[in-house]
Backbone as a printed PyTorch tensor [residue, N CA C, xyz], in Angstrom:
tensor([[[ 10.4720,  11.5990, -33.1730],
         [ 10.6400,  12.2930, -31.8930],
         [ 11.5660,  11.4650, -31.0080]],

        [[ 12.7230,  12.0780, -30.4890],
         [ 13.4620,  11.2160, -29.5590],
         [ 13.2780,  11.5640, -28.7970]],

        [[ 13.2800,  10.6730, -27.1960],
         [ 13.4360,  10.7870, -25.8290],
         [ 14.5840,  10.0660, -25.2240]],

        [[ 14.8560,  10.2500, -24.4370],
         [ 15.8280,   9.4630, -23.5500],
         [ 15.0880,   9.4840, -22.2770]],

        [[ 15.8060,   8.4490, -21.7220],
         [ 15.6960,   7.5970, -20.8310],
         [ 15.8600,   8.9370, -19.6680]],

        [[ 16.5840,   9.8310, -19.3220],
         [ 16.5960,  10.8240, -18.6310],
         [ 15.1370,  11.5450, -18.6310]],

        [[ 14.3130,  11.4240, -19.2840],
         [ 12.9900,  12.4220, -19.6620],
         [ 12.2590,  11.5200, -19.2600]],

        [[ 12.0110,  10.6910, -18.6130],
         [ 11.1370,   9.3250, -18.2290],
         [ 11.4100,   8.9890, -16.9360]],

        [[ 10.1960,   9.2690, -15.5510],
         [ 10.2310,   8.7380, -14.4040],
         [  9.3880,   7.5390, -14.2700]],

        [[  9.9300,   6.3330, -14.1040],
         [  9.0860,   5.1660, -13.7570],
         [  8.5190,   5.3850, -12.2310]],

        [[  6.8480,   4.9880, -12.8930],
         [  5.7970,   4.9060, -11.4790],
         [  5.3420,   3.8440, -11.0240]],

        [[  6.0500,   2.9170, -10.0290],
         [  5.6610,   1.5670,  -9.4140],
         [  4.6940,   1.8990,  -8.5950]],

        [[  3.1320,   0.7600,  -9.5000],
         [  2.0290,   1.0910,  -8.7420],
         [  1.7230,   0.0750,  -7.8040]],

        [[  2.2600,   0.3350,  -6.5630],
         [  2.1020,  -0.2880,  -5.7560],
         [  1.1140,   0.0970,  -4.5190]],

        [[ -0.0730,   0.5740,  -4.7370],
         [ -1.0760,   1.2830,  -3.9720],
         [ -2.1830,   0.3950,  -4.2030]],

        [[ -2.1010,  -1.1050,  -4.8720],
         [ -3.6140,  -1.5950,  -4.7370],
         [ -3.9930,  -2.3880,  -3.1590]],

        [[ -5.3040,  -2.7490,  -3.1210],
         [ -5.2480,  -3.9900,  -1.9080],
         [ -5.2000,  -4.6670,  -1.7620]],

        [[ -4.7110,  -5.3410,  -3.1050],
         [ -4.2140,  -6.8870,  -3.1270],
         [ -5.1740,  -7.7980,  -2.7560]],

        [[ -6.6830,  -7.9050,  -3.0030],
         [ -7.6780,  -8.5710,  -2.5490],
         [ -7.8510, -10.1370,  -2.6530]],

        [[ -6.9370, -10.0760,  -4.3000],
         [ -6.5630, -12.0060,  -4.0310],
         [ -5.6530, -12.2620,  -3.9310]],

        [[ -4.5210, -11.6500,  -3.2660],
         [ -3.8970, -12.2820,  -2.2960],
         [ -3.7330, -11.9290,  -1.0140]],

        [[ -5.2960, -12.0260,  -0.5940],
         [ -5.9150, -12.0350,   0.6670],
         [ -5.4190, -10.4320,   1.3430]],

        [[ -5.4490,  -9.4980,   0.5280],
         [ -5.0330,  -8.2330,   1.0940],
         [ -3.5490,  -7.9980,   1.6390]],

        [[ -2.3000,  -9.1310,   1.2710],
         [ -1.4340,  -9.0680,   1.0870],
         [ -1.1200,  -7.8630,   0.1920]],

        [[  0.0350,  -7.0530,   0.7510],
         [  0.6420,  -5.9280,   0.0380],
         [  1.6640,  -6.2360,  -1.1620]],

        [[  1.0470,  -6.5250,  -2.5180],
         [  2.0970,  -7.1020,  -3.4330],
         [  3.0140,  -7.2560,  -3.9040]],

        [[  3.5430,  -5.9140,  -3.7470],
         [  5.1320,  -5.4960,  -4.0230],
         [  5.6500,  -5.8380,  -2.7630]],

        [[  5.4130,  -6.4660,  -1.6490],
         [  6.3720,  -6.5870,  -0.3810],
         [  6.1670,  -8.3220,  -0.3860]],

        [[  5.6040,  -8.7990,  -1.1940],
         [  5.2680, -10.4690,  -0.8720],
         [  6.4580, -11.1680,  -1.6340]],

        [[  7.0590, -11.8890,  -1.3080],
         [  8.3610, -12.8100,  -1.4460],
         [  8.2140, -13.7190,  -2.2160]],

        [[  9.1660, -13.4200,  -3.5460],
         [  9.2020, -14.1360,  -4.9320],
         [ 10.8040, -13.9560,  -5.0770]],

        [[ 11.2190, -15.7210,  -4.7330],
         [ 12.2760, -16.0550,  -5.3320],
         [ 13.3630, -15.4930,  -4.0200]],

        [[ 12.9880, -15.4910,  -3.3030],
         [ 14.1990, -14.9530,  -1.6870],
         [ 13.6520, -13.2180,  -1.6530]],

        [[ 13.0820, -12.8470,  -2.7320],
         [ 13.2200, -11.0940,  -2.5390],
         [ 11.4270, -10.5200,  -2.6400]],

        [[ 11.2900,  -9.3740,  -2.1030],
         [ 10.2350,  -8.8600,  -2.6060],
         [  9.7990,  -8.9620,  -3.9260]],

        [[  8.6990,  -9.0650,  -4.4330],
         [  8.1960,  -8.6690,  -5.6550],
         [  8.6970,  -7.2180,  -6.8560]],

        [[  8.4820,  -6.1320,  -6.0310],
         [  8.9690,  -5.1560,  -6.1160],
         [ 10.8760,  -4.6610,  -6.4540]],

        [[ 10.9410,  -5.4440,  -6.2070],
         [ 12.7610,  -5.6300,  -5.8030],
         [ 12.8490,  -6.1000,  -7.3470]],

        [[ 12.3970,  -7.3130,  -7.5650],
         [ 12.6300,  -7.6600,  -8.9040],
         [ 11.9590,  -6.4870,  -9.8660]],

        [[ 10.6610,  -5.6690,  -9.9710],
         [ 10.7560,  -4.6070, -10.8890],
         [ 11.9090,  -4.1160, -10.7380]],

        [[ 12.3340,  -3.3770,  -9.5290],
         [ 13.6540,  -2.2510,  -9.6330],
         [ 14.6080,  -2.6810, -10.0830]],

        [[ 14.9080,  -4.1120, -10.0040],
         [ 16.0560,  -4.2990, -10.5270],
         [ 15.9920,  -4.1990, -12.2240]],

        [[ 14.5620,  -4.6420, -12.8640],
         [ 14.5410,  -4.9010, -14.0160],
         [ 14.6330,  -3.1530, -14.8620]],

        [[ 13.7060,  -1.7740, -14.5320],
         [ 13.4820,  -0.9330, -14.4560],
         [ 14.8820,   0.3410, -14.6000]],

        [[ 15.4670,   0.1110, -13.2250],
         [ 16.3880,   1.0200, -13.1480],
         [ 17.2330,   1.5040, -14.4550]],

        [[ 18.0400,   0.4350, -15.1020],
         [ 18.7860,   0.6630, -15.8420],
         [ 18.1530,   1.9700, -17.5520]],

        [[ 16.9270,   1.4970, -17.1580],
         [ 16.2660,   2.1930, -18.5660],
         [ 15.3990,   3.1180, -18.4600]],

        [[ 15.2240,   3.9790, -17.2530],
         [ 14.7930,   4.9080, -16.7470],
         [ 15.5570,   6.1830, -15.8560]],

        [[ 15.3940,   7.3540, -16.0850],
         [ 16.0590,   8.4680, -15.4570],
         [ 16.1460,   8.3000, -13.4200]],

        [[ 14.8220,   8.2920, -13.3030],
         [ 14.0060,   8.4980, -12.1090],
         [ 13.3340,   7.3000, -11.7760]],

        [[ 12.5680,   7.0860, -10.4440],
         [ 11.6420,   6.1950,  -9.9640],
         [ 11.0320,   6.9810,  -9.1120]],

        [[  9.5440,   6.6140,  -8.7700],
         [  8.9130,   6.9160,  -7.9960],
         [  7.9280,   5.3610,  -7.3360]],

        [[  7.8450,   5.1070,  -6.2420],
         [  7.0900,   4.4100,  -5.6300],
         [  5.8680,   4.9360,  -5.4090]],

        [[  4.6790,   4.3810,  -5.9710],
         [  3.2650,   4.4420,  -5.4400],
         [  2.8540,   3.2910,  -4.4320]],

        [[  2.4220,   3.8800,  -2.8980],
         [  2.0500,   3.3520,  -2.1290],
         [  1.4530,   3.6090,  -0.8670]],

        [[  0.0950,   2.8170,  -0.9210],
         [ -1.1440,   3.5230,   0.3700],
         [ -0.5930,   3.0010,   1.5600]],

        [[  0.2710,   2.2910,   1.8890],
         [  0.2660,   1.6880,   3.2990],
         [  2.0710,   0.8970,   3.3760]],

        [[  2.0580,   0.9490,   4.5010],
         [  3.7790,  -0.0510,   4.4440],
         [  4.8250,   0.9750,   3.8720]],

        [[  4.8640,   2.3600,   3.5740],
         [  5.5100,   3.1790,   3.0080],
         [  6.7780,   3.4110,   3.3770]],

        [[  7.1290,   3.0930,   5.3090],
         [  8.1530,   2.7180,   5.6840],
         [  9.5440,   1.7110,   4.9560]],

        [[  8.7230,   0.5700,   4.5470],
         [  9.2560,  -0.4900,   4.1780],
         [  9.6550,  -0.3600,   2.4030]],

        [[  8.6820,   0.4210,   1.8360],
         [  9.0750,   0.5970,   0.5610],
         [ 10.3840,   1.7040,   0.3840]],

        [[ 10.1830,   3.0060,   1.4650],
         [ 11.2680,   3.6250,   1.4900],
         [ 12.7220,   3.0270,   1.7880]],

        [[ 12.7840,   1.7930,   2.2920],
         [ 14.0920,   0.9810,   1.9770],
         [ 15.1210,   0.4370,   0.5550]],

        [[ 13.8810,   0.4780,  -0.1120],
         [ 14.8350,   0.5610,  -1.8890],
         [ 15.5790,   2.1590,  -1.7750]],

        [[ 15.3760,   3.3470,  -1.5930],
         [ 16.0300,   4.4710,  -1.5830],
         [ 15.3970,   5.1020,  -3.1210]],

        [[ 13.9290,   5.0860,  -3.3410],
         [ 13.1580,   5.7690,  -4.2780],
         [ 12.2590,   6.4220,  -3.2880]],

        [[ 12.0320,   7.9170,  -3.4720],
         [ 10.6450,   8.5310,  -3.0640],
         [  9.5290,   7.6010,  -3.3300]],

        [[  8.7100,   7.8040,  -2.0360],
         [  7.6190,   6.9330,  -2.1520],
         [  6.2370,   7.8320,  -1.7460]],

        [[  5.3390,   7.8260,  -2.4060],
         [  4.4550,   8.7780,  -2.5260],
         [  3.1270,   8.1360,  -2.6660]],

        [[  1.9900,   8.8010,  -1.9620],
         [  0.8900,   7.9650,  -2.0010],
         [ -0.2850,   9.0560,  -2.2610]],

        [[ -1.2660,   8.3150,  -3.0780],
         [ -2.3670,   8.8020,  -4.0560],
         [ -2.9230,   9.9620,  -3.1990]],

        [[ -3.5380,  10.8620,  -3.7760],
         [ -4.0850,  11.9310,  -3.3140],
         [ -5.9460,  12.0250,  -2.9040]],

        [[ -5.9510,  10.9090,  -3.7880],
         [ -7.6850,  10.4280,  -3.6640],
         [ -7.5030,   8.9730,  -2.7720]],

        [[ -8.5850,   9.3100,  -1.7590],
         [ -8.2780,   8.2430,  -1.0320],
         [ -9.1890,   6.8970,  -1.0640]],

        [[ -8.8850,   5.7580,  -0.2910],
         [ -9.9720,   4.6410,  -0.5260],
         [ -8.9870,   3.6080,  -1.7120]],

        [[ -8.2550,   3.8820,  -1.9440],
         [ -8.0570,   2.9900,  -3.4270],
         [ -8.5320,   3.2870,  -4.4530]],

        [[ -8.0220,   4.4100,  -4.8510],
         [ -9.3840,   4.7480,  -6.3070],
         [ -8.6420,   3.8910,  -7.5900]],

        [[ -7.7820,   3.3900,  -7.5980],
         [ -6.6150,   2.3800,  -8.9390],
         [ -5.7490,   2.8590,  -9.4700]],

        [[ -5.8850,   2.6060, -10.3420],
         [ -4.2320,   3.2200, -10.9470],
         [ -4.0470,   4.5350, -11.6890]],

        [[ -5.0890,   4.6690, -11.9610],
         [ -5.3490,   6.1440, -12.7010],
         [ -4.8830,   7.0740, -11.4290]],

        [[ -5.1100,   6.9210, -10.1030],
         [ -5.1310,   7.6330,  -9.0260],
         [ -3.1930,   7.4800,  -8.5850]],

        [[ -2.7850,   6.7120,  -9.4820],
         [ -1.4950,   6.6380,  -8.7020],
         [ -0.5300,   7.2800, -10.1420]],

        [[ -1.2340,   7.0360, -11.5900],
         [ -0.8090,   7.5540, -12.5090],
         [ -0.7480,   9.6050, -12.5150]],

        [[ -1.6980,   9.8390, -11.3410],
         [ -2.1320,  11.2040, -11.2750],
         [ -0.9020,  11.5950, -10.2790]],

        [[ -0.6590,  11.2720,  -9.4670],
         [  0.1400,  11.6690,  -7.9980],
         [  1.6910,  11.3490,  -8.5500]],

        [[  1.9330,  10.4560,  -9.6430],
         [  3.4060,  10.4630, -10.2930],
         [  3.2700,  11.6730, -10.9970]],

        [[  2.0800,  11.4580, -11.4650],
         [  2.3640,  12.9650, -12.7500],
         [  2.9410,  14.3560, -11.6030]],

        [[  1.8460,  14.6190, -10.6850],
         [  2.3530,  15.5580, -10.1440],
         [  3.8360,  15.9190,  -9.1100]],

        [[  4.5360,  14.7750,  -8.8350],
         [  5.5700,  14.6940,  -8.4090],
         [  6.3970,  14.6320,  -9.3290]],

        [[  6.8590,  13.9440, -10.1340],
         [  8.2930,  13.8960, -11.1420],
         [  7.9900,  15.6120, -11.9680]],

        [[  9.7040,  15.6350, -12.2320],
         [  9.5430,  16.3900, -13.1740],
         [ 10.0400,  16.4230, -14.4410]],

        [[ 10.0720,  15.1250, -14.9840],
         [ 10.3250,  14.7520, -16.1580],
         [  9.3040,  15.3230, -16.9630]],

        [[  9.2050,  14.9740, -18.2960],
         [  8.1640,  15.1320, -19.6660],
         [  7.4240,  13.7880, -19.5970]],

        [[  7.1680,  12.7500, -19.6470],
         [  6.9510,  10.9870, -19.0110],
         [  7.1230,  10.5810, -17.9470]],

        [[  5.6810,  10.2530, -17.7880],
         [  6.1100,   8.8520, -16.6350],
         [  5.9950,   7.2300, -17.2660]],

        [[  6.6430,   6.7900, -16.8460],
         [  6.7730,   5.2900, -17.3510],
         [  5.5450,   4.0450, -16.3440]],

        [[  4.4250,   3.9400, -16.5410],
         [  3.7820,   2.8830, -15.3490],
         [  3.7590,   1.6500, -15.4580]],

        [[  3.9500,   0.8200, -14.4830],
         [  4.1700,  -0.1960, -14.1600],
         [  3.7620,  -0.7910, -12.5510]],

        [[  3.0990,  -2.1320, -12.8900],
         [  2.6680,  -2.5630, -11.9190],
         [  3.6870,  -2.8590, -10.9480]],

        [[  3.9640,  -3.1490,  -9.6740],
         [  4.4510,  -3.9280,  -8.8020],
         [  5.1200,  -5.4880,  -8.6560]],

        [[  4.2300,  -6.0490,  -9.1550],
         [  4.0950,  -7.5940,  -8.9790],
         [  4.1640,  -7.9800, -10.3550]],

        [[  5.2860,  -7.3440, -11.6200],
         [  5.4620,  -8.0400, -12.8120],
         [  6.5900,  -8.3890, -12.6060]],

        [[  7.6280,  -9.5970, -12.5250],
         [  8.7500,  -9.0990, -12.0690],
         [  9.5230,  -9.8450, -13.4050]],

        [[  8.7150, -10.0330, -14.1440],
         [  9.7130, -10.5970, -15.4630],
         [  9.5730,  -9.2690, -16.8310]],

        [[ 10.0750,  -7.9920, -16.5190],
         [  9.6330,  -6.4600, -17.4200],
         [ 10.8950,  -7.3880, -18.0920]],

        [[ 11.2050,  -6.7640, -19.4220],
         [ 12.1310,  -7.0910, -20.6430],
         [ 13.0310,  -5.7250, -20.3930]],

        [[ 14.1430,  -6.1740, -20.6020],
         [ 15.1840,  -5.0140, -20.7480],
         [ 15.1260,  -3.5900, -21.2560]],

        [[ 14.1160,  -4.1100, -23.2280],
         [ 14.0310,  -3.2060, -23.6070],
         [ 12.7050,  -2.8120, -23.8030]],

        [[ 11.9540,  -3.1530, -22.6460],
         [ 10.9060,  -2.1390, -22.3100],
         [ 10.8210,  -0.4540, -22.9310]],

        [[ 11.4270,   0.0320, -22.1600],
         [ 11.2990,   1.2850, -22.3910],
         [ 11.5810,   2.3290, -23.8240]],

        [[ 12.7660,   1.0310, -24.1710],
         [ 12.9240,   1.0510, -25.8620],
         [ 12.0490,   0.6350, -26.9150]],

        [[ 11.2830,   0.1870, -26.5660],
         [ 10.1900,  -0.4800, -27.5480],
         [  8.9830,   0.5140, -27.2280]],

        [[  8.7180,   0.9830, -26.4370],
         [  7.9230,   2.6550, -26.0730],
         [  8.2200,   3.4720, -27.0220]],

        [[  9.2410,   4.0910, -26.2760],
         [  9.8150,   5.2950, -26.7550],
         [  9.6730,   5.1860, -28.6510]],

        [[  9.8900,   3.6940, -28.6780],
         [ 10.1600,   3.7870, -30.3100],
         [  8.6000,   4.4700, -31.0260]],

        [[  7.3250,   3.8120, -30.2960],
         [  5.9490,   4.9690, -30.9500],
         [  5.3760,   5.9810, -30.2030]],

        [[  6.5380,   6.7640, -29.9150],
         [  6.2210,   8.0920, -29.6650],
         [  6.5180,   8.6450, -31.1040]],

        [[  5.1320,   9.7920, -30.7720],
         [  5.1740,  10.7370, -31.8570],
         [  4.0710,  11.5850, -31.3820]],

        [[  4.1110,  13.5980, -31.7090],
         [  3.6630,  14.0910, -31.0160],
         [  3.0970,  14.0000, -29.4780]],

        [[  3.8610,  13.4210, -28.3810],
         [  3.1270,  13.2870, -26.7630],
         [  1.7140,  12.5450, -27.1090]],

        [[  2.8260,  11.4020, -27.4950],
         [  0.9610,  10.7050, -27.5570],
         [  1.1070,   9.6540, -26.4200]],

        [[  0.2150,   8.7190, -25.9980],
         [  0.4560,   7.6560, -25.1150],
         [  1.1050,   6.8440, -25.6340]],

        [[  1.6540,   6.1780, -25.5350],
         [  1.8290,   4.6830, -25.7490],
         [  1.7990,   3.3100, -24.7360]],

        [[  1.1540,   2.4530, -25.2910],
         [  0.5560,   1.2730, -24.3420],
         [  0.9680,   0.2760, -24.7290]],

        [[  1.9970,  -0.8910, -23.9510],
         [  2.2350,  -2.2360, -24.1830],
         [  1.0440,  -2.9260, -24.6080]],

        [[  1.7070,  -3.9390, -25.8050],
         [  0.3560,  -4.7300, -26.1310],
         [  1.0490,  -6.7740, -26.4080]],

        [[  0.2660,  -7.2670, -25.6810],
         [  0.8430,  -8.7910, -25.8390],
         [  0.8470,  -9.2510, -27.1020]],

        [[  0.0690,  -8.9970, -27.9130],
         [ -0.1730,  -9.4440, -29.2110],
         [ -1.5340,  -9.7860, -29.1120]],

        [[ -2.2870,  -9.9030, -28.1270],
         [ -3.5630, -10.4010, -27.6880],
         [ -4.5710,  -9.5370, -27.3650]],

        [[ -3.7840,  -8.4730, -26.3390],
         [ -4.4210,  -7.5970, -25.4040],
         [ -3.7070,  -6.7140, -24.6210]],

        [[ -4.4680,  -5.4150, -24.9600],
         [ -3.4440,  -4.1170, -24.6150],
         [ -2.9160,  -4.6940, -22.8940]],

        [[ -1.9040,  -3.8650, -22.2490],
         [ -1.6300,  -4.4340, -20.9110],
         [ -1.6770,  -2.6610, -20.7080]],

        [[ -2.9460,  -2.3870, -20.2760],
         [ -2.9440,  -0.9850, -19.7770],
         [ -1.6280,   0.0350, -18.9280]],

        [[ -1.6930,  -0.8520, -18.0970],
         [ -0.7530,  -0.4030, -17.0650],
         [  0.7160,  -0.1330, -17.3310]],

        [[  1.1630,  -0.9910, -18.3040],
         [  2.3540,  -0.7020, -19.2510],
         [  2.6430,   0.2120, -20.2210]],

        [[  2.5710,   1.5300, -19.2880],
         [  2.5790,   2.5460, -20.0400],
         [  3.7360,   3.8790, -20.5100]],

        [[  3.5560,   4.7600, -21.2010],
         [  4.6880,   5.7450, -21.5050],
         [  3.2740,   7.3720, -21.5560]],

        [[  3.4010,   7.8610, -20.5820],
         [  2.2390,   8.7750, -20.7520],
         [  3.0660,  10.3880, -20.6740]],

        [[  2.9000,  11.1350, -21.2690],
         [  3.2680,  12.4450, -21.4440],
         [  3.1590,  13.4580, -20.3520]],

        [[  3.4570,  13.8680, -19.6390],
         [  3.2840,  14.8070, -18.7200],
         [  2.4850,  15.5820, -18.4890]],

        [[  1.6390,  16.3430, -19.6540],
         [  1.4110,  17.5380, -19.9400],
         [  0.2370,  17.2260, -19.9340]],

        [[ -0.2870,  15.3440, -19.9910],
         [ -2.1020,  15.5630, -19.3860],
         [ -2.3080,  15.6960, -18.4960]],

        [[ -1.5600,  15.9160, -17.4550],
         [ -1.7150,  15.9770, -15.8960],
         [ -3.3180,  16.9420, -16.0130]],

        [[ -3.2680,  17.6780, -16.4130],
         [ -4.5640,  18.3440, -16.3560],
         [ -6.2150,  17.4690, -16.6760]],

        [[ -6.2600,  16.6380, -18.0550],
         [ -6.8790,  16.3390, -18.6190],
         [ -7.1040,  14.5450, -17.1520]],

        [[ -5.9630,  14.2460, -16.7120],
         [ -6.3930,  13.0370, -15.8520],
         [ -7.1570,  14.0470, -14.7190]],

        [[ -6.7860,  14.5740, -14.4600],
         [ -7.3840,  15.3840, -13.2130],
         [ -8.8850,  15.6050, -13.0490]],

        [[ -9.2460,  16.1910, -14.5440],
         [-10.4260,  16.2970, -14.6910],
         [-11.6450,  15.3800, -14.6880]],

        [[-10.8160,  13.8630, -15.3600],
         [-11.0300,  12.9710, -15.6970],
         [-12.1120,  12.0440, -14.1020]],

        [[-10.3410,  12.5590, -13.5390],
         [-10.8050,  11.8310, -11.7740],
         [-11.6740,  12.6040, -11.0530]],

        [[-11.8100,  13.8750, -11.2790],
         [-12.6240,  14.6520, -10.7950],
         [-14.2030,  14.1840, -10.6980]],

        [[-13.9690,  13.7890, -12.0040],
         [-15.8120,  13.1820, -12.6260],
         [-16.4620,  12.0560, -12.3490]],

        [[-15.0000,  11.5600, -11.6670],
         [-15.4880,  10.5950, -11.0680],
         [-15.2210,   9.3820, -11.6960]],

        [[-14.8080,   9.1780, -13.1450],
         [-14.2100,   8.1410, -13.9310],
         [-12.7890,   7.5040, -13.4810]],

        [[-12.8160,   6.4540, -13.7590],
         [-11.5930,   5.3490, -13.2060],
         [-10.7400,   4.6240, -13.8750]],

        [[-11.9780,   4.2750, -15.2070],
         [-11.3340,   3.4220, -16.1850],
         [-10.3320,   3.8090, -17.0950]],

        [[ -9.3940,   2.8060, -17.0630],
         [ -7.9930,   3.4980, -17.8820],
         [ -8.3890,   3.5470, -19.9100]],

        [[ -8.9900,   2.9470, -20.0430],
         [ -8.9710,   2.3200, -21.5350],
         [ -9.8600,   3.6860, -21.8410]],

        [[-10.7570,   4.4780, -20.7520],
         [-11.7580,   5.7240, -21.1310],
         [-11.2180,   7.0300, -21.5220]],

        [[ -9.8080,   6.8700, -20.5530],
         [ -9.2340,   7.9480, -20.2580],
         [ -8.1670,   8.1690, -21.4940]],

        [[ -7.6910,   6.3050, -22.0630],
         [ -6.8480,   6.7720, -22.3440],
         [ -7.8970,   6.7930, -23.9550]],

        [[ -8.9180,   6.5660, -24.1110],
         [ -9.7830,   6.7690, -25.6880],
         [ -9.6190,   8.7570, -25.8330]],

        [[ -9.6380,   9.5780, -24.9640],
         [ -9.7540,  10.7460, -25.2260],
         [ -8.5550,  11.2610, -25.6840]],

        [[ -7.2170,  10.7700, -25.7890],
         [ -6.2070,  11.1910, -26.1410],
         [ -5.3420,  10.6480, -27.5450]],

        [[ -4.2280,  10.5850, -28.4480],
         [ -4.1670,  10.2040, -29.3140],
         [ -2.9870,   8.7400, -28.3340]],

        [[ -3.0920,   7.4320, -28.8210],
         [ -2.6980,   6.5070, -28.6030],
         [ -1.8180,   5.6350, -29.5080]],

        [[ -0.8640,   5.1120, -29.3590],
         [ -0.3800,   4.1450, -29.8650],
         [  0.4030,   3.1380, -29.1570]],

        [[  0.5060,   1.7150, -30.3120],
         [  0.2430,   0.4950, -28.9090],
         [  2.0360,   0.0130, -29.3550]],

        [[  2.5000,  -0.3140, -28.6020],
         [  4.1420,  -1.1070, -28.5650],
         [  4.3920,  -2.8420, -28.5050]],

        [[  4.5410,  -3.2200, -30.0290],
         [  4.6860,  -4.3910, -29.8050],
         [  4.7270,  -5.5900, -29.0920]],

        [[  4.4970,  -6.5230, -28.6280],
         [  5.3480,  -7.5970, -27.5630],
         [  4.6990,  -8.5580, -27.9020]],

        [[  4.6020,  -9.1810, -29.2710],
         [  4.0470, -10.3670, -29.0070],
         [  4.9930, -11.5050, -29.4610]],

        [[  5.7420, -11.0100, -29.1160],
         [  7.4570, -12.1970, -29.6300],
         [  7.4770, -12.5140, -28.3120]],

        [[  7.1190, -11.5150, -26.8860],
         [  7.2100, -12.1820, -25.2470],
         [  6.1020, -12.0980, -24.3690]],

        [[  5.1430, -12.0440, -25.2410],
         [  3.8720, -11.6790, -24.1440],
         [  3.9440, -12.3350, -22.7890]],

        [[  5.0900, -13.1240, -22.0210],
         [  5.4220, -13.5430, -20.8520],
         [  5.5940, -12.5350, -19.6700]],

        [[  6.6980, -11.6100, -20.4810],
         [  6.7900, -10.3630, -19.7850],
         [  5.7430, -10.2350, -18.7100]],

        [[  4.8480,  -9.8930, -19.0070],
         [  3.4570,  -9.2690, -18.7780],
         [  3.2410,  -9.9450, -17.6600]],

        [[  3.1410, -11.1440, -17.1610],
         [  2.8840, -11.9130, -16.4850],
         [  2.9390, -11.5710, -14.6740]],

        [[  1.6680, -10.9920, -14.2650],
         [  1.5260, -10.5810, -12.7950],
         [  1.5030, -11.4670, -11.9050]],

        [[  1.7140, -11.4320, -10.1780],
         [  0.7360, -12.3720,  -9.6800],
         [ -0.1820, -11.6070,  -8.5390]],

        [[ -1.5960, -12.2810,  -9.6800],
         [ -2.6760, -12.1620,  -8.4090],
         [ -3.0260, -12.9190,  -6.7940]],

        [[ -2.9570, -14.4350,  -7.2320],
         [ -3.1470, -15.0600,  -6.6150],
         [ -1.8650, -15.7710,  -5.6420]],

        [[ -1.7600, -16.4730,  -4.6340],
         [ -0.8310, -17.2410,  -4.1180],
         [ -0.3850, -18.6510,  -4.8930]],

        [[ -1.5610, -18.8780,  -4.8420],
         [ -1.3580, -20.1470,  -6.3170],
         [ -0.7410, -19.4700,  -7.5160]],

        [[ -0.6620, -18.4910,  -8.2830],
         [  0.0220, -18.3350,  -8.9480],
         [  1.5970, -18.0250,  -8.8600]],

        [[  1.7390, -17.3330,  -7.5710],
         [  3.1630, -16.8940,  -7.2790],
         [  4.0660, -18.4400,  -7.1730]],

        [[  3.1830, -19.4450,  -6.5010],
         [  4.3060, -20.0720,  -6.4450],
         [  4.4910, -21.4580,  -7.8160]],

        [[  3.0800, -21.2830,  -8.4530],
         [  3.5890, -21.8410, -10.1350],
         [  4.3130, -21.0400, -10.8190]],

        [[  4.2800, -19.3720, -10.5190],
         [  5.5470, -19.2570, -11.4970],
         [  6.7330, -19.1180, -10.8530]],

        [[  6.6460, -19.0410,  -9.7260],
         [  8.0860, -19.2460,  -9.2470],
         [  8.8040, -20.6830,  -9.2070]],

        [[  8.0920, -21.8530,  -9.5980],
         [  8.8460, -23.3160,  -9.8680],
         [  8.8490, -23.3480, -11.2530]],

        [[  8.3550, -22.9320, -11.8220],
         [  8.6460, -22.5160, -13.6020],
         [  9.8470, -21.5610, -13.7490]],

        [[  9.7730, -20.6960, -13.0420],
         [ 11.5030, -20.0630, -13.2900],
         [ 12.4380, -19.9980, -13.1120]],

        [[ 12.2480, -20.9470, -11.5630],
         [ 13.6420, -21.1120, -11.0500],
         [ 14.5080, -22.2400, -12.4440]],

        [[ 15.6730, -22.1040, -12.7370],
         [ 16.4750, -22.1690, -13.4300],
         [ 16.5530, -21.8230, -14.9520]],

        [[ 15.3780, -21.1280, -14.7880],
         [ 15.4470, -20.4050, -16.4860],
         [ 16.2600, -19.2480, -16.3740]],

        [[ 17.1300, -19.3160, -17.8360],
         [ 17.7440, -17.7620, -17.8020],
         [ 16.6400, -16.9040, -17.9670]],

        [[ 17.3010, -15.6870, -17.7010],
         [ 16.5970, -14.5130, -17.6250],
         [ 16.4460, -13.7640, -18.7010]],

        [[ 15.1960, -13.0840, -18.5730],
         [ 14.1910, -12.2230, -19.8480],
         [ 15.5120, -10.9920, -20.2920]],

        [[ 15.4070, -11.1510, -21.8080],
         [ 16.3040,  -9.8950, -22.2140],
         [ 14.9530,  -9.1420, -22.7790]]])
């Protein structure tokens, strides 16, 4: 099954509350001179049709990249399933592509290493070699119904939602670095003295 990169809207989930880092808004917190966020888009753009911004608060400030920015329909913070639901219903691609906020080392060929285990609209989920990375996802359009129901019931968990559908997982354990978020303040600024002068992730 082929897709292109045109059939795929990336969904930056940037709607959590950032609780360890003190309710700091993550995609707006400063890594390396720039937002957090700034470094997804830059990494993102090239291998995706579309973008969409997910975000509960600061929406002003995210609308400065020049992506629609759109915020969850269930309120309170319900996670990412809740921001995976509100991309579905806005893009109108066949895929949305999800992705956290605050990864800012994504690999080039992200979206190529997806696309490669698609077969029949199934999911596909980044995996480190260790452990699936949920959120690193390629999800089909057409469950928009089946998440709905899902959230309806009141369920949250991604690994539940995504057991009811057919799945397959996308390599990465040649960079399981990629992956690499920050929760904490202590972490932002160990990996930001670890990278300053490393070349950059292909």
């Amino acid at each position: 099954m082929t897709i292109n990169k045109n059939q795929i809207t990336a969904v930056i989930l940037a709607g959590g509350k950032g609780s360890r880092l003190g309710g700091q808004d993550k995609g707006l917190v400063d890594y390396q001179n720039k937002p957090l966020i700034e470094h997804v888009l830059e990494k993102i753009e090239p291998q995706v049709g579309q973008i969409i911004i997910n975000a509960n608060r600061n929406q002003d400030e995210y609308a400065k990249f020049k992506h629609p920015v759109i915020s969850d329909e269930l309120s309170d913070f319900q996670g990412p399933l809740a921001g995976f639901l509100t991309g579905m219903k806005t893009c109108n691609t066949d895929y949305i592509l999800t992705l956290p906020c605050d990864g800012p080392d994504l690999p080039d060929d992200l979206v190529s290493r997806l696309i490669s285990e698609v077969q029949n609209n199934n999911i596909v989920v980044a995996h480190d070699g260790k452990r699936l990375q949920p959120v690193h996802a390629l999800i089909p359009t057409s469950l928009i119904e089946s998440l709905e129901d899902f959230l309806a019931n009141g369920d949250r968990k991604i690994d539940l939602w995504y057991a009811q559908h057919s799945m397959a997982t996308a390599d990465f354990s040649d960079k399981p670095e990629v992956f690499f978020n920050v929760n904490t303040e202590e972490q932002r600024q160990q990996h930001q003295q670890q990278q300053q002068g490393k070349p950059q992730n292909g």
